[in-house]
MMTF fields as JSON, N, C-alpha, C and O atoms, coordinates in Angstrom:
{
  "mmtfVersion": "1.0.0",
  "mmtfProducer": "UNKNOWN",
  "numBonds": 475,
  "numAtoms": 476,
  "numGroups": 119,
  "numChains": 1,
  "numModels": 1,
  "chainsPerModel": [1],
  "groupsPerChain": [119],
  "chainIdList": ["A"],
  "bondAtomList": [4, 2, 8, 6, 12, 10, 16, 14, 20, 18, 24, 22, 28, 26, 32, 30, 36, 34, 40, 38, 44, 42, 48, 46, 52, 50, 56, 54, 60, 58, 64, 62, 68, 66, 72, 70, 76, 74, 80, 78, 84, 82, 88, 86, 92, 90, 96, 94, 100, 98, 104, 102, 108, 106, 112, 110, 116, 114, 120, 118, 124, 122, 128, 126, 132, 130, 136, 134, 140, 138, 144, 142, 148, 146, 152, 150, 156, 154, 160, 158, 164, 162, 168, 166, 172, 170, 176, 174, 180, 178, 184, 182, 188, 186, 192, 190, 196, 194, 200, 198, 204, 202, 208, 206, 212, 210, 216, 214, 220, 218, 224, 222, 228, 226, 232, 230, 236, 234, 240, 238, 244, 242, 248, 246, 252, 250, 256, 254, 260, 258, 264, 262, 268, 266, 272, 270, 276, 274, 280, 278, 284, 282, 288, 286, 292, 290, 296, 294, 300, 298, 304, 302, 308, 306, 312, 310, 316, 314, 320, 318, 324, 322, 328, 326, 332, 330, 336, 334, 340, 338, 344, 342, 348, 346, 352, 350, 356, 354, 360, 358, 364, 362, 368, 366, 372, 370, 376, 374, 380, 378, 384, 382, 388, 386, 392, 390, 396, 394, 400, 398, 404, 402, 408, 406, 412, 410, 416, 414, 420, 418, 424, 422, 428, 426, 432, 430, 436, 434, 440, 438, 444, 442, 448, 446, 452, 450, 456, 454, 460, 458, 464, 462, 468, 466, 472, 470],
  "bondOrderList": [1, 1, 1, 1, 1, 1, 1, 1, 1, 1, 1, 1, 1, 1, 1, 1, 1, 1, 1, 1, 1, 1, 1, 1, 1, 1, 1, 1, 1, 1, 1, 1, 1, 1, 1, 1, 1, 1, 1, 1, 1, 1, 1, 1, 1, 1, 1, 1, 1, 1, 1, 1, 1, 1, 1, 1, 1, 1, 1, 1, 1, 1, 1, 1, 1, 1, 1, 1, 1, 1, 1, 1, 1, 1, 1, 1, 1, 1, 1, 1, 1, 1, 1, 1, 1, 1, 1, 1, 1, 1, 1, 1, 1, 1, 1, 1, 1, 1, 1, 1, 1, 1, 1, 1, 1, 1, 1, 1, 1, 1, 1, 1, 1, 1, 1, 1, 1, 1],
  "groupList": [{"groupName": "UNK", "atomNameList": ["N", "CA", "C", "O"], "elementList": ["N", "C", "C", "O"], "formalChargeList": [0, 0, 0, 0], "bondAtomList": [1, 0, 2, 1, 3, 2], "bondOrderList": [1, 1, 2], "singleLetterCode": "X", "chemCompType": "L-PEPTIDE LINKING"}],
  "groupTypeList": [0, 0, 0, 0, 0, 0, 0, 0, 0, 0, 0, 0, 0, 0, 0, 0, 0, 0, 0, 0, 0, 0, 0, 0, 0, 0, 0, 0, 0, 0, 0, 0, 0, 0, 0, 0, 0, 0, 0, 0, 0, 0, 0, 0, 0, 0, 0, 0, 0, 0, 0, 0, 0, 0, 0, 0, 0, 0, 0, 0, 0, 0, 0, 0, 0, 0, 0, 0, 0, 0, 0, 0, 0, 0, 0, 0, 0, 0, 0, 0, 0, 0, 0, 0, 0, 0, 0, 0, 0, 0, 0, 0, 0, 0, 0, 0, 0, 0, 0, 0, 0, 0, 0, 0, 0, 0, 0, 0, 0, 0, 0, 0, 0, 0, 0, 0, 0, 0, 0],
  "groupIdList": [1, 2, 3, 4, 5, 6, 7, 8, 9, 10, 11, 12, 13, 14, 15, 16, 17, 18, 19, 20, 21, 22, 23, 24, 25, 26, 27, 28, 29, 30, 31, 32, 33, 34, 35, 36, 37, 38, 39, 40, 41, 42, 43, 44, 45, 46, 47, 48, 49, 50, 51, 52, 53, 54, 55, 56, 57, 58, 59, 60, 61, 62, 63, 64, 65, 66, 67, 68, 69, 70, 71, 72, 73, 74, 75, 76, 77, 78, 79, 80, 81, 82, 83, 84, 85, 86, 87, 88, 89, 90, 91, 92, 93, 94, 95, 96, 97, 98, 99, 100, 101, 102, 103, 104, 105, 106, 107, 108, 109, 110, 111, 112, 113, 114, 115, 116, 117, 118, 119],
  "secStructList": [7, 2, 2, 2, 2, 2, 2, 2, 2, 2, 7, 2, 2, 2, 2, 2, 2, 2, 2, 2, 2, 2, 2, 2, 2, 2, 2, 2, 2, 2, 2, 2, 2, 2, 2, 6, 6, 2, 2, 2, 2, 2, 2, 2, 2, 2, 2, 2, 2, 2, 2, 2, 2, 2, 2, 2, 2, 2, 2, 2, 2, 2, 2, 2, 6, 6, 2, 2, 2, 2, 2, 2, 2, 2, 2, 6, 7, 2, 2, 2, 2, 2, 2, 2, 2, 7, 6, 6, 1, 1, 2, 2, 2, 2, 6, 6, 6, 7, 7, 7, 7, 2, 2, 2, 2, 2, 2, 2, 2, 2, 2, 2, 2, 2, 2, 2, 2, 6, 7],
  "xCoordList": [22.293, 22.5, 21.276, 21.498, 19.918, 18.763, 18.752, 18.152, 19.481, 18.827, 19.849, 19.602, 20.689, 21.64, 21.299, 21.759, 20.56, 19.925, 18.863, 18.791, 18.181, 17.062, 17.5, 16.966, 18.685, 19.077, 19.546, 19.178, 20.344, 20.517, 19.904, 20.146, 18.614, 17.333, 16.857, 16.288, 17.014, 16.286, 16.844, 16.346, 18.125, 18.964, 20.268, 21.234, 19.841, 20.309, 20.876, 21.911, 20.109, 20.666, 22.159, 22.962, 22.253, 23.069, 24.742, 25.758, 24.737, 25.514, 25.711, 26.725, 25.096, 25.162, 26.087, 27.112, 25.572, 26.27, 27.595, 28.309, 27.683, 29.268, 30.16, 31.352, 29.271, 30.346, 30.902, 32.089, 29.921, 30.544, 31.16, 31.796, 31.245, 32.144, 33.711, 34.507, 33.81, 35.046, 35.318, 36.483, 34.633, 35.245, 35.62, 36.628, 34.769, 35.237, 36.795, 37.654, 36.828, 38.298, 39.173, 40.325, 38.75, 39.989, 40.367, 41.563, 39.5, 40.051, 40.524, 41.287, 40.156, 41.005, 42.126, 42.933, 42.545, 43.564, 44.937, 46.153, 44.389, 44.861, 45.299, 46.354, 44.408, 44.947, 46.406, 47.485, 46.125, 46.761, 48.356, 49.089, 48.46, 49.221, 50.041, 51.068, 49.487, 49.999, 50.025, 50.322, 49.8, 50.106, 51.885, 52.958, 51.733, 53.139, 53.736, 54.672, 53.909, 54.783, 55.814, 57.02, 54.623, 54.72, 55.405, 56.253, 55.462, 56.079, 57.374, 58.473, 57.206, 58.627, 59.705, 60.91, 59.086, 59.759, 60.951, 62.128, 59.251, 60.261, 61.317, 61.946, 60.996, 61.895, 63.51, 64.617, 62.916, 64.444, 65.272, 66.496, 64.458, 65.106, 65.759, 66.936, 65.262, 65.791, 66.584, 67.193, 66.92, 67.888, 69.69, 70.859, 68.675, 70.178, 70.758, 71.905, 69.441, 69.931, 70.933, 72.005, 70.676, 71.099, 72.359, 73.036, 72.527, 74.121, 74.738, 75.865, 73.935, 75.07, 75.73, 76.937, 74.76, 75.309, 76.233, 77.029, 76.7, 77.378, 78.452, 79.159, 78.73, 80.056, 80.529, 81.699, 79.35, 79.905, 80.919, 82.073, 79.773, 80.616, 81.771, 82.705, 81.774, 83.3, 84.587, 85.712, 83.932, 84.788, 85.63, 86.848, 84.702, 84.92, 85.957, 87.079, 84.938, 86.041, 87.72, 88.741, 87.487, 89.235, 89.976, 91.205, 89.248, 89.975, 90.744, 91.836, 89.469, 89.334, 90.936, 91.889, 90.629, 91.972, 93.102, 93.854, 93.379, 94.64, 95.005, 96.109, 94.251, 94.732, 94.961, 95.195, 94.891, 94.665, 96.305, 97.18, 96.397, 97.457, 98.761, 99.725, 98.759, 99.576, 99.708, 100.843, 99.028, 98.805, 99.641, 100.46, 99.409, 99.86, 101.666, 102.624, 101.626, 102.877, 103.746, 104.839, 103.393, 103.593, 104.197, 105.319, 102.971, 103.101, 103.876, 104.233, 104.056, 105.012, 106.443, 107.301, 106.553, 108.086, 108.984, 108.662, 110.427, 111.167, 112.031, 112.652, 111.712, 111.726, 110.931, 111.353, 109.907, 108.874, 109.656, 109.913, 110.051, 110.435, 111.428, 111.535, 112.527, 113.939, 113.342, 113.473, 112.558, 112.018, 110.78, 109.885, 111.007, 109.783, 111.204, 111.276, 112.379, 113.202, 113.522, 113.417, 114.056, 114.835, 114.405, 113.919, 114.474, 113.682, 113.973, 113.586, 114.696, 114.979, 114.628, 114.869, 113.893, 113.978, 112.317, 111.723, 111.525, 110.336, 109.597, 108.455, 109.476, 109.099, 108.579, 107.411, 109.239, 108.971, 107.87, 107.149, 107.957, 106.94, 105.623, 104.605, 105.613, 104.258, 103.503, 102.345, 104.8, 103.559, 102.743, 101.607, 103.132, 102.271, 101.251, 100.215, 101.042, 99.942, 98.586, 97.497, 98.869, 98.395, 96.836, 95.949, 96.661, 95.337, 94.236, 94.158, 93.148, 91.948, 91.037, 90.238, 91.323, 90.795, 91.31, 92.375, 90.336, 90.106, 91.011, 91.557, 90.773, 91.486, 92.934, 93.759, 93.112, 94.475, 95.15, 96.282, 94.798, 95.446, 95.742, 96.845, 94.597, 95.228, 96.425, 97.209, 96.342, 97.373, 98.923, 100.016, 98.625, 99.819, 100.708, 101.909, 99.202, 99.697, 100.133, 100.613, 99.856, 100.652, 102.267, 103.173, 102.403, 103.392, 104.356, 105.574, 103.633, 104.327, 105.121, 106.265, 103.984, 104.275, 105.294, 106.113, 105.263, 106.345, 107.899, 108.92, 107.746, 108.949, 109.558, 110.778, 108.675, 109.124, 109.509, 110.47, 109.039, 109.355, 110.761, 111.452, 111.356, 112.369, 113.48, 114.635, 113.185, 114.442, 115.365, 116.379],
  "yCoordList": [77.409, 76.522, 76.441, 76.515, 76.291, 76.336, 77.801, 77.905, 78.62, 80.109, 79.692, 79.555, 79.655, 79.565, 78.495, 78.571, 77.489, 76.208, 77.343, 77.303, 78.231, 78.468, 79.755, 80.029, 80.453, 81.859, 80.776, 81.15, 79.394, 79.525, 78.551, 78.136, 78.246, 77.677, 78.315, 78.005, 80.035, 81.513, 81.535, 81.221, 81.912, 82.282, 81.277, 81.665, 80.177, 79.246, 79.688, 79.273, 80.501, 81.462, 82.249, 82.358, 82.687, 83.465, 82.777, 83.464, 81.697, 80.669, 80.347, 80.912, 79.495, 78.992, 80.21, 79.894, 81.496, 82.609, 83.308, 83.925, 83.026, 82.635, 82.024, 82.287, 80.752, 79.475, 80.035, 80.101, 80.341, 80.565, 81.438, 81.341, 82.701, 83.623, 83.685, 84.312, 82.478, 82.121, 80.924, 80.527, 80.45, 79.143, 79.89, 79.612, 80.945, 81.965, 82.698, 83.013, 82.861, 83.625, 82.977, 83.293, 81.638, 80.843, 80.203, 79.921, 79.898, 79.675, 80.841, 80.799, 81.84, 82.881, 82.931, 83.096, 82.802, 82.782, 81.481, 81.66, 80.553, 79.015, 79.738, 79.59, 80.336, 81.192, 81.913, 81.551, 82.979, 83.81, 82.799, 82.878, 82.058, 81.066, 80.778, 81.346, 79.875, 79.231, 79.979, 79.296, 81.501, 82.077, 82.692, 82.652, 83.066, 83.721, 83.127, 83.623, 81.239, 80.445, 80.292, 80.351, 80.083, 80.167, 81.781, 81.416, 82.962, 84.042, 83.604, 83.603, 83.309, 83.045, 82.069, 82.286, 81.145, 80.227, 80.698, 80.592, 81.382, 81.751, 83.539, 84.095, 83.871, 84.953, 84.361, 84.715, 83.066, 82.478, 81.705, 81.622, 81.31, 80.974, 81.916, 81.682, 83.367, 84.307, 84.884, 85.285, 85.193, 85.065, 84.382, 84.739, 82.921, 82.213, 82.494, 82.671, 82.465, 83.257, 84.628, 84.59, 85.438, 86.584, 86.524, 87.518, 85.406, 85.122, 84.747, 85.211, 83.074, 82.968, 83.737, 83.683, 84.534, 85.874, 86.608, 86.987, 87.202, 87.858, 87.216, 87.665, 86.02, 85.084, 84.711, 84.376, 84.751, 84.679, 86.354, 86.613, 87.127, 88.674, 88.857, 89.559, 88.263, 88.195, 87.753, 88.242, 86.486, 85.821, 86.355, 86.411, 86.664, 87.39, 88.724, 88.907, 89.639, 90.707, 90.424, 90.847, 89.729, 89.039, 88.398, 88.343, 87.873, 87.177, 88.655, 88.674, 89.974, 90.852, 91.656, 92.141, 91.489, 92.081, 91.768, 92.517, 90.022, 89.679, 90.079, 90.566, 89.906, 90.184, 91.575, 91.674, 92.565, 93.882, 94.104, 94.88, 93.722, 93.474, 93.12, 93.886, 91.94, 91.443, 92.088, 92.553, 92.319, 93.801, 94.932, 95.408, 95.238, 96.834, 96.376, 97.018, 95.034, 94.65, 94.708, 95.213, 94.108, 93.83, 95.551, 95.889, 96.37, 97.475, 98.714, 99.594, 98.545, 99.592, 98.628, 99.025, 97.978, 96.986, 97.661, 98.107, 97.528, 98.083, 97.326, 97.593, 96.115, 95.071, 94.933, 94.733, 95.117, 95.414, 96.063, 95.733, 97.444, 98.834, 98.286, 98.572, 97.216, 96.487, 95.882, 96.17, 94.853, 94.081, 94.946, 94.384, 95.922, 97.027, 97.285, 97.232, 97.599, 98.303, 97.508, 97.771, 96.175, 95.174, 94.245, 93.233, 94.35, 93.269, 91.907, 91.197, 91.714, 90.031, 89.234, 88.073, 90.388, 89.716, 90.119, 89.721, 91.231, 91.042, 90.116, 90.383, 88.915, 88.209, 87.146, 86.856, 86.426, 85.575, 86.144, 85.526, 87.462, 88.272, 88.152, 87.73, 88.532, 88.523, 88.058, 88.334, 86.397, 85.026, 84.834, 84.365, 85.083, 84.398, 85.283, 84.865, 86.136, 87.244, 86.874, 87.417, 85.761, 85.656, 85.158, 85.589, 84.209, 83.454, 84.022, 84.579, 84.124, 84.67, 84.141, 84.832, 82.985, 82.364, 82.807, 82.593, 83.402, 84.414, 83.712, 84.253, 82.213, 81.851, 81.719, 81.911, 81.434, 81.21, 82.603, 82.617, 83.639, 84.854, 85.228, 85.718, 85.016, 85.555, 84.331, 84.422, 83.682, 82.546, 83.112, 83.277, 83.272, 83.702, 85.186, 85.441, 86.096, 87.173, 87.702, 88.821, 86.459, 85.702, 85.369, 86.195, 84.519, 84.085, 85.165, 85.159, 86.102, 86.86, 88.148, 88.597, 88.378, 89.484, 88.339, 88.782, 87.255, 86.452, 86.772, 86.982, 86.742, 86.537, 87.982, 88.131, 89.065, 90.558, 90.642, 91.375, 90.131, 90.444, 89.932, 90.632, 88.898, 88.092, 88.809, 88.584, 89.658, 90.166, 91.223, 91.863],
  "zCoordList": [116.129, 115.016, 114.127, 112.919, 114.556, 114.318, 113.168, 112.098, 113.736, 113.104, 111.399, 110.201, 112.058, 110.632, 109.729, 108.589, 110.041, 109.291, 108.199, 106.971, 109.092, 108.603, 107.522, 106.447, 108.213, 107.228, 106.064, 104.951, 106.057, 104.544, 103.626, 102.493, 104.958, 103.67, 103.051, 102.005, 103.805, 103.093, 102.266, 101.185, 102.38, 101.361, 100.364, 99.706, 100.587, 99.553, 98.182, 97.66, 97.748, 96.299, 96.344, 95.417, 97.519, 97.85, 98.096, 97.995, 98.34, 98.548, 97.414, 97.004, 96.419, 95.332, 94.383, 93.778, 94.384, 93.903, 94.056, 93.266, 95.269, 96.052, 95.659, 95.499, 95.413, 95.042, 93.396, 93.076, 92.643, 91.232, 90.933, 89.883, 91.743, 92.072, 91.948, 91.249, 93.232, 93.701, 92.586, 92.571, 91.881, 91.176, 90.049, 89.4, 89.741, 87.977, 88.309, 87.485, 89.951, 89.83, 90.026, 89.732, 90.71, 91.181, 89.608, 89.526, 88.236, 86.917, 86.335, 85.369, 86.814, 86.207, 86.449, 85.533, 87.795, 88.512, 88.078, 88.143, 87.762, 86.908, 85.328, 84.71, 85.052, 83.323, 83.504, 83.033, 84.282, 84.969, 84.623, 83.638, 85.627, 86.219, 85.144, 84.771, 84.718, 83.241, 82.246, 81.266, 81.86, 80.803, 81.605, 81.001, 82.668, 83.465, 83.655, 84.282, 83.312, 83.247, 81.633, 81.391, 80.838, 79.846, 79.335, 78.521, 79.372, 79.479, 80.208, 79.654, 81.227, 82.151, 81.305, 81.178, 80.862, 80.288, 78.652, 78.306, 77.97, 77.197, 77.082, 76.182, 78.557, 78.464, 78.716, 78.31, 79.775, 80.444, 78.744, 78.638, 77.795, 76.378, 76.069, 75.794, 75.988, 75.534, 75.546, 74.555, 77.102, 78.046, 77.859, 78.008, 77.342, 77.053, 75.641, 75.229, 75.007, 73.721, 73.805, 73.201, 74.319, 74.31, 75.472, 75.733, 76.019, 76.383, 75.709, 75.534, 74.6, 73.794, 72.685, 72.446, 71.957, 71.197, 71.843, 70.985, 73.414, 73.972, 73.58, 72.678, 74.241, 74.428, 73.331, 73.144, 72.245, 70.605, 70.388, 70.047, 70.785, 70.18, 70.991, 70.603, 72.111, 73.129, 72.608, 72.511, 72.26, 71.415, 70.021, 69.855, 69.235, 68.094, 68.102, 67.631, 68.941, 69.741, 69.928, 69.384, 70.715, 70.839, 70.06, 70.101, 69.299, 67.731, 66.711, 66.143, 66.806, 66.216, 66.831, 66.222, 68.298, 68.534, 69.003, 69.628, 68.573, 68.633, 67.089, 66.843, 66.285, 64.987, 64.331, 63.127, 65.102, 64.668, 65.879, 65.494, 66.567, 67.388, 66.518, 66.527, 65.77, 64.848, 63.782, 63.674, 62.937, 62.233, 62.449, 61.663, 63.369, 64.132, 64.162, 63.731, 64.841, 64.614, 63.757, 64.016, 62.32, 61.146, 60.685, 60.306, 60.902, 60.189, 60.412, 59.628, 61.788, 62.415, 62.588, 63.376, 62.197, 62.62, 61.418, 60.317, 62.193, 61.064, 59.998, 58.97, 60.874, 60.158, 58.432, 57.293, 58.92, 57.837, 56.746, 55.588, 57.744, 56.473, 55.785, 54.592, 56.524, 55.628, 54.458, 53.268, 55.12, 53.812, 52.621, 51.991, 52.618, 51.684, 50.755, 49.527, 51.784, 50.9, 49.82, 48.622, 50.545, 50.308, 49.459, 49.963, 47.939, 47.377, 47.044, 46.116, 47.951, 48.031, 49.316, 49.647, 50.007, 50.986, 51.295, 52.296, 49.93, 50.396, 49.678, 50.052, 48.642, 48.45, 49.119, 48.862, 50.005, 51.441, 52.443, 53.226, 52.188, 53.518, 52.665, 53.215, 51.255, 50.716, 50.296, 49.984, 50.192, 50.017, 51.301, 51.23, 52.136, 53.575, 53.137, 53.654, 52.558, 52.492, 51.609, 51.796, 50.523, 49.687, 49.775, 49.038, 50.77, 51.077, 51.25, 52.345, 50.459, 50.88, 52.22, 52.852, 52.421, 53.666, 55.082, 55.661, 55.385, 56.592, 58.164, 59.125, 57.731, 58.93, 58.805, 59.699, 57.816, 57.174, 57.005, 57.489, 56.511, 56.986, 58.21, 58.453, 59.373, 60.654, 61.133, 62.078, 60.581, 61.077, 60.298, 60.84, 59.197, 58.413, 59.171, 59.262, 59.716, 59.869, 61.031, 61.213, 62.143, 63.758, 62.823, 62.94, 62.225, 61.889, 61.405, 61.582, 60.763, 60.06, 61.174, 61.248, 61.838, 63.535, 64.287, 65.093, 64.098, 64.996, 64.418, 65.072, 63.256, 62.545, 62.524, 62.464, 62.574, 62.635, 64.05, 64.28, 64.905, 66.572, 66.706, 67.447, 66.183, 66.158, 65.579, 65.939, 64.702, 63.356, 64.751, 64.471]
}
């Protein structure tokens, strides 16, 4: 016990040098820390971001192809071809057509594939 009293009265410097060593990496290590939280954090934002854009374009997608569905309906029906011929009876088909409002057309043009499925 004696000897080791005396090695680090010798070397007291050596200790002290130690200590600041370990205290410079253990704050490095705290930087470290909190910058890879901060990264973490906002990759996990990003993340949700880039789900809710999916579930938006999912969404959209399927809007895109119920209506291209109805469409397809509309256009191959032969129903259709009667009322092209038929001009008394295509007037009624081409008001529903008229609306520039995007929602209001696919609504018109459900209605309109309903009414051809029916003939």
């Amino acid at each position: 016990m004696t000897e080791l009293l005396e090695f680090l009265g010798t070397y007291w410097w050596i200790l002290i040098v130690l200590i600041v060593f370990v205290y410079s990496a253990f704050e490095e290590w705290l930087e470290f820390k909190t910058e890879q939280r901060k990264i973490g954090a906002s990759a996990e934002e990003t993340e949700e971001k880039i789900d809710a854009l999916r579930s938006e374009c999912k969404a959209e997608r399927e809007r895109l192809n119920r209506r291209i569905q109805h469409l397809e309906t509309i256009v191959t029906s032969e129903a259709w071809d009667r009322a092209h011929s038929d001009r008394a009876s295509q007037e009624p088909l081409l008001d529903d057509m008229d609306s520039k409002d995007r929602s209001s057309q696919e609504e018109k043009a459900e209605r309109l594939a309903q009414r051809l499925r029916n003939r």
